[in-house]
N, C-alpha and C positions, 0 to 999 in steps of 0.2 A: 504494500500500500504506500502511496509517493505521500509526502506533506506537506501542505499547503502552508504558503508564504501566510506571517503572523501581521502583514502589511495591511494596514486598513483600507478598505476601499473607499475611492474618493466618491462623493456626490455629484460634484459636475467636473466635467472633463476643462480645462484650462481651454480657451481659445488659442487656438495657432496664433503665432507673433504677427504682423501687418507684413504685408509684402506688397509687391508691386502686382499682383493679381486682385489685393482690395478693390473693390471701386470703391471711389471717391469723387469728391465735387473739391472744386478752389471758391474758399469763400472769405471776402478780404484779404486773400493772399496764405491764407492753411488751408491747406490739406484736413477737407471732412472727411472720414471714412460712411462710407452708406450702409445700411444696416443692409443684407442680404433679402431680395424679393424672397416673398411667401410662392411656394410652388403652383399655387393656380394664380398668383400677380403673373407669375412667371409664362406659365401656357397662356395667358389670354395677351400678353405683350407679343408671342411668340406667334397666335393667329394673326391680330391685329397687323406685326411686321408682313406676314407673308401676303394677305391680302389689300393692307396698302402698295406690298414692297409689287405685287404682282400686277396691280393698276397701273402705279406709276411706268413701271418698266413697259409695258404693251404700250401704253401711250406716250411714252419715250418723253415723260413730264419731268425723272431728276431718281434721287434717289432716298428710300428710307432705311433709318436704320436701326437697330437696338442699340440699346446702355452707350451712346455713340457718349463724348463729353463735349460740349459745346461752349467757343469763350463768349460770351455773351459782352455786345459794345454799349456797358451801363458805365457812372461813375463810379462806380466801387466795382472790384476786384471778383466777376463771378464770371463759373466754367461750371456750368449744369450739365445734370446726366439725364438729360429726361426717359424714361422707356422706352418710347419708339418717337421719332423724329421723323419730318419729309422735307427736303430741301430740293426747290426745283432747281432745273439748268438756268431760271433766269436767277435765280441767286447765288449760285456756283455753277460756270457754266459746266456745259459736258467735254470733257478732255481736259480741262484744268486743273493740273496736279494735286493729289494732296499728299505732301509730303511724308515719307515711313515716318520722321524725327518728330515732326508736332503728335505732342499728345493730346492737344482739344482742338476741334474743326473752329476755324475764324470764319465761321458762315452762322447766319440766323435763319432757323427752321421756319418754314408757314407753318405748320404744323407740329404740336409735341402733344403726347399723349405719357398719361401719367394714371399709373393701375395702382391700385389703391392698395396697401400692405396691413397686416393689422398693426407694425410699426408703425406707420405712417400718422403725425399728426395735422389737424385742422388747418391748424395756426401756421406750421412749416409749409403745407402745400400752397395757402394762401398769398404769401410771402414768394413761393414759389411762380406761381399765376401773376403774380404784379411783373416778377420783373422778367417774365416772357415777355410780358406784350409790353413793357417798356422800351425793350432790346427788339420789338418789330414783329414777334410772334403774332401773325393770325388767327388764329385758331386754338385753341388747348382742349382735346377730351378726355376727359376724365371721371375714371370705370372703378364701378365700384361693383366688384367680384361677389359679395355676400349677396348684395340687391338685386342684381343682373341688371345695374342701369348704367350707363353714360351721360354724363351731364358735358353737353358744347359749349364750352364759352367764348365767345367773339370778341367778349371785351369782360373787365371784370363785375360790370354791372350788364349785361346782355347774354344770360344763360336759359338753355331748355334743358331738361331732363329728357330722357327717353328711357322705355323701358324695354324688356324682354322681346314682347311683341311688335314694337315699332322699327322701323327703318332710320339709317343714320345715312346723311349724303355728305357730300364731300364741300358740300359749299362752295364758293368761288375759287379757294384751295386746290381742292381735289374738282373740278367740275365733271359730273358726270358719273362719279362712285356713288355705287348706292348700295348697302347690304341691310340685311335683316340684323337689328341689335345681335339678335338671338345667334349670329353666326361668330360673336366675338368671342362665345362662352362656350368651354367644355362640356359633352353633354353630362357625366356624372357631377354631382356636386350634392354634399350636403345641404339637408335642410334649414 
């Protein structure tokens, strides 16, 4: 019979140290670490990407992208990560480089979409929403995974909610995209 170490087992396992795999945002000049998306924030950023990413591409409108890091042109110091992002060719055009060495894209998305974490609080997303559309963002949707809704905001006082059953277009953004809410969402999901 072998014997077992007299070592106490730990309760929580220590977090790995921060590495250059973190994501993180620049915000006045440090380095946030972003808390890890929740795995169905993660599949529905994941639909989202492929059937924006699938639009754009057919109608040869620009490119979307995940956890891209974006330097936002504010007066203070920010480089957001939004979930999925859409930058057309007329804002970075198409064949103009982006360099291996930059670590945030110097283009402003029409579009970022932001999936809601049970991390995730009010107050930081709202903060978040202002200085999109200060820096030029169009558009911001924002999915809230429990609810099965999308709220569009155009501006931070010009928002709709949509739910499960309703359709979401692409507005002057995306013209012409149109899906069922319902196709953002995995079909299992708790109640």
């Amino acid at each position: 019979m072998s014997s077992l170490s007299a070592d106490p087992i730990p309760l929580a396992i220590p977090s790995p140290p921060a590495s250059a795999d973190n994501l993180f945002e620049i915000i006045d000049g440090r380095r946030v670490e972003l808390p890890p998306m929740s795995i169905i924030a993660s599949l529905i950023a994941s639909q989202v990407l492929r059937l924006v990413g699938d639009f754009v591409e057919a109608k040869t409108l620009g490119r979307a992208v995940m956890e891209g890091l974006f330097h936002l042109p504010l007066p203070v110091d920010r480089n957001r990560r939004p979930d999925v992002a859409y930058v057309s060719f007329q804002r970075w055009p198409r064949g103009r480089p982006i360099h291996v060495r930059d670590n945030a894209w110097d283009a402003v998305p029409e579009l970022t979409v932001e999936v809601i974490s049970p991390s995730d609080l009010a107050e930081e997303l709202m903060v978040r929403l202002d200085e999109y559309f200060r820096a030029g963002v169009h558009t911001v949707w924002v999915i809230y995974p429990a609810l099965r809704t999308v709220f569009v905001y155009d501006s931070l006082t010009s928002v709709r909610g949509l739910a499960s059953g309703d359709e979401i277009d692409g507005g002057t953004v995306l013209p012409g995209f149109r899906q069922p809410v319902s196709s953002f969402f995995p079909e299992a999901q708790d109640a």
